[in-house]
N, C-alpha and C positions, 0 to 999 in steps of 0.2 A: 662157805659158799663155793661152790662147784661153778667153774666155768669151761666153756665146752671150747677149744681151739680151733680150726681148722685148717688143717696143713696142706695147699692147695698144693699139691705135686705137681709136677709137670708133665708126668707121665698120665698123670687123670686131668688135669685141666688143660684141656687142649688148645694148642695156639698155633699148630702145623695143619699142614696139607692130612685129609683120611681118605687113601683110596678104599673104595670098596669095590665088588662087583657083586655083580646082577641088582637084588635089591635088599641086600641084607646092610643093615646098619650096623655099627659100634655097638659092642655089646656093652652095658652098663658099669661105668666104670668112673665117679664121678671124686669125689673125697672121702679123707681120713680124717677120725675127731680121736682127741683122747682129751682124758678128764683131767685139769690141772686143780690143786688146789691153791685158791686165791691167795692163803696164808702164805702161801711156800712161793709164791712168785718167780716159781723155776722158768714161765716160759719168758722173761727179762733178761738182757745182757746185765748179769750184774757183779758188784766187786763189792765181798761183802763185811771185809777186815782191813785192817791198814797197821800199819808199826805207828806205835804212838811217840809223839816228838818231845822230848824232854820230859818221861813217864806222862805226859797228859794229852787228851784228845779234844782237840781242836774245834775238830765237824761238828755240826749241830745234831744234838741228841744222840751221842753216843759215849758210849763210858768204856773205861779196861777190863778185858776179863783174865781174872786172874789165875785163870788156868791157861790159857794160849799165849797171857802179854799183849794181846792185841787186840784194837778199838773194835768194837763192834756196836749196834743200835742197842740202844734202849731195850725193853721189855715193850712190846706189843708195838715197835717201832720197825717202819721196811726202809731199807736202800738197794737201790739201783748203782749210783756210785758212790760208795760210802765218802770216801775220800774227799772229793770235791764238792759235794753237793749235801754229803751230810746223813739225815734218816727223818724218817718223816712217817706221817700217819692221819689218817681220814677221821674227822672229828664222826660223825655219820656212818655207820652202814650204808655202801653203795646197794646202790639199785641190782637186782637182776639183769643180768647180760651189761656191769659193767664193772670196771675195777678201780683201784684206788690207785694211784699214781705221785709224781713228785708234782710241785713240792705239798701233797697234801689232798688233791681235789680226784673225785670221781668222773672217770670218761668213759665212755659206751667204747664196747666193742667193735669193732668192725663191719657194716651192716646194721648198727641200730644208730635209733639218731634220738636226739630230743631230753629234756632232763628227765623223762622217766625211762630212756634206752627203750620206745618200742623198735618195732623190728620195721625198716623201712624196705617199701616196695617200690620196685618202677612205678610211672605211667609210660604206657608207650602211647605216644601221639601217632606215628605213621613209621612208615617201613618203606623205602624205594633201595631198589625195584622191586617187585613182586612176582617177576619173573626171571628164573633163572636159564643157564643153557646147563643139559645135562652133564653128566661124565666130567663138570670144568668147576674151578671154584668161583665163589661169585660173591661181591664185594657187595654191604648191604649196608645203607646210611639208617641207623636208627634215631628217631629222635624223641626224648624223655620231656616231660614237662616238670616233674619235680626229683630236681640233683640239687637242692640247696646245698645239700654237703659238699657240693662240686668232688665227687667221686675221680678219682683217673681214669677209673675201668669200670667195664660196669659186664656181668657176665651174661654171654649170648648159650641159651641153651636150646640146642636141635636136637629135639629127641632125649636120647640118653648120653648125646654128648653135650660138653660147655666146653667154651670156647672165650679167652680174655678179647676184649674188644680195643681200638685203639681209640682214644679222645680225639676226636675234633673239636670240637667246643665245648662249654659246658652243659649243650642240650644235645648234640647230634654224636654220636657213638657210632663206628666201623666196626663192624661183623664180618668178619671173613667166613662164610659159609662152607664148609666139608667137601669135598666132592661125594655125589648122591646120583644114584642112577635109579633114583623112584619118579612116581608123578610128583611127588610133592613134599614137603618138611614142614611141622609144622616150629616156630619160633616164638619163643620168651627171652625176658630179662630178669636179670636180680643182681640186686648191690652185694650181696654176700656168698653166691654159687650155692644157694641153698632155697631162700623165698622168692617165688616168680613171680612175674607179672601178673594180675590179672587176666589183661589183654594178650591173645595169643593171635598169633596172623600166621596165615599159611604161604608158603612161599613155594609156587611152582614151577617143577620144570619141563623146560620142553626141548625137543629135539630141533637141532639147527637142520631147516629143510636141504632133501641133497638135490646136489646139479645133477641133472641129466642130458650126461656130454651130449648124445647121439642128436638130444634136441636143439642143445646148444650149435654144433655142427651144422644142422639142419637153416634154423634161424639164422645164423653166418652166410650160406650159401645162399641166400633169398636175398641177403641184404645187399650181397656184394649183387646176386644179378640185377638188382631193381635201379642200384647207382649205375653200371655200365648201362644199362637199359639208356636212363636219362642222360647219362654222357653222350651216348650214339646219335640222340633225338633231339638234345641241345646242338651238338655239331652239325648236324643235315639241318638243321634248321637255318645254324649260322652262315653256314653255305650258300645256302636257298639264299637266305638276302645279299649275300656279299656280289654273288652271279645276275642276280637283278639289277643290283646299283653299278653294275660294272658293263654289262650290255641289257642295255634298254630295249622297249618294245620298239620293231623296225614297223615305220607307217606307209602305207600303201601307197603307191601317187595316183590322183585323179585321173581317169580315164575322159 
């Protein structure tokens, strides 16, 4: 059985700032697969011989060979760390899109869940905010409804890029959004940087409106006259009474 790898580079799965200008995007550039064979279990850190202790080998399910002097597995037997842990082997043929592992049991792949490994997808429940400012990066709270696997990351793809997201919880996922100088991007997810969401939302952006000193000047100068106005007319006013209460009306005398 052939299993497919994917080797998320860091130079195709994006987790940095992407300037672009005008409105051209990242050209397509997303991952690399190669084909392992299951048998061969090359893509495991593994240690696959050992010096045997007093001519005999200890670990579980392995024997001498006596060409090398040294323990290795069984016949139809794998190790990971022969040493420690021994050699082992899956009573069952694993499922499609999973492998056999220690000590014995089959586990899905990365992106598949469930005991028959299908292939699991987001749901996205909602996206805030939905609007971004152009030419700036813009931080976007996703939230899933089904991460039973409780994922770390879960992959944000705009367009022809993907981008690792960072966990908040086990439903709401950070998307750092590219810098983009279009009207809009449109936005998925996927557990594996390969199957997207169904649900796709578009996330638009818009131009931060500009000041218009001249007007701003303008409105300043109005303001300040309308306060000195009411200062001058508050003061004559306070006058007017203070000049009253201070000489009174002079009354005539009777003729």
């Amino acid at each position: 059985m052939l299993i497919s790898v994917f080797l998320l580079a860091s130079k195709n799965i994006r987790d940095d700032t992407i300037s672009l200008s005008g409105n051209d995007i990242a050209p397509l550039s997303i991952y690399n697969t190669i084909e392992i064979d299951d048998n061969s279990y090359e893509f495991l850190p593994r240690n696959l011989s050992y010096y045997p202790k007093k001519g005999k080998c200890p670990s579980m399910n392995t024997e001498l060979d006596d060409t090398t002097n040294l323990c290795v597995c069984k016949k139809g037997y794998k190790a990971d760390s022969i040493e420690s842990d021994g050699c082992y082997r899956c009573l069952e043929e694993c499922f499609e899109n999973s492998y056999c592992t220690y000590p014995g049991k089959c586990v899905c792949i990365p992106g598949y869940v469930g005991s028959s490994c299908l292939i699991k997808i987001p749901i996205i429940k909602i996206i805030t905010p939905r609007t971004c400012q152009r030419g700036k990066q813009c931080s976007l709270n996703v939230t899933v409804t089904n991460n039973e696997g409780g994922y770390e990351i879960v992959y944000c793809h705009f367009k022809d890029i993907i981008i690792k997201s960072n966990k908040l919880n086990d439903q709401i996922y950070e998307c750092v959004a590219p810098v983009f100088k279009t009207d809009g991007i449109l936005i998925s997810l996927s557990f594996n940087a390969l199957n997207v969401s169904h649900e796709i939302f578009q996330i638009d952006y818009v131009d931060v409106p500009t000041i218009n000193i001249f007007k701003v000047i303008i409105y300043l100068i109005v303001v300040v006259l309308v306060l000195v106005s009411l200062t001058r007319v508050y003061s004559f006013i306070s006058r007017r009474k203070n000049y009253e209460e201070v000489i009174p009306f002079q009354q005539t005398k009777p003729t």
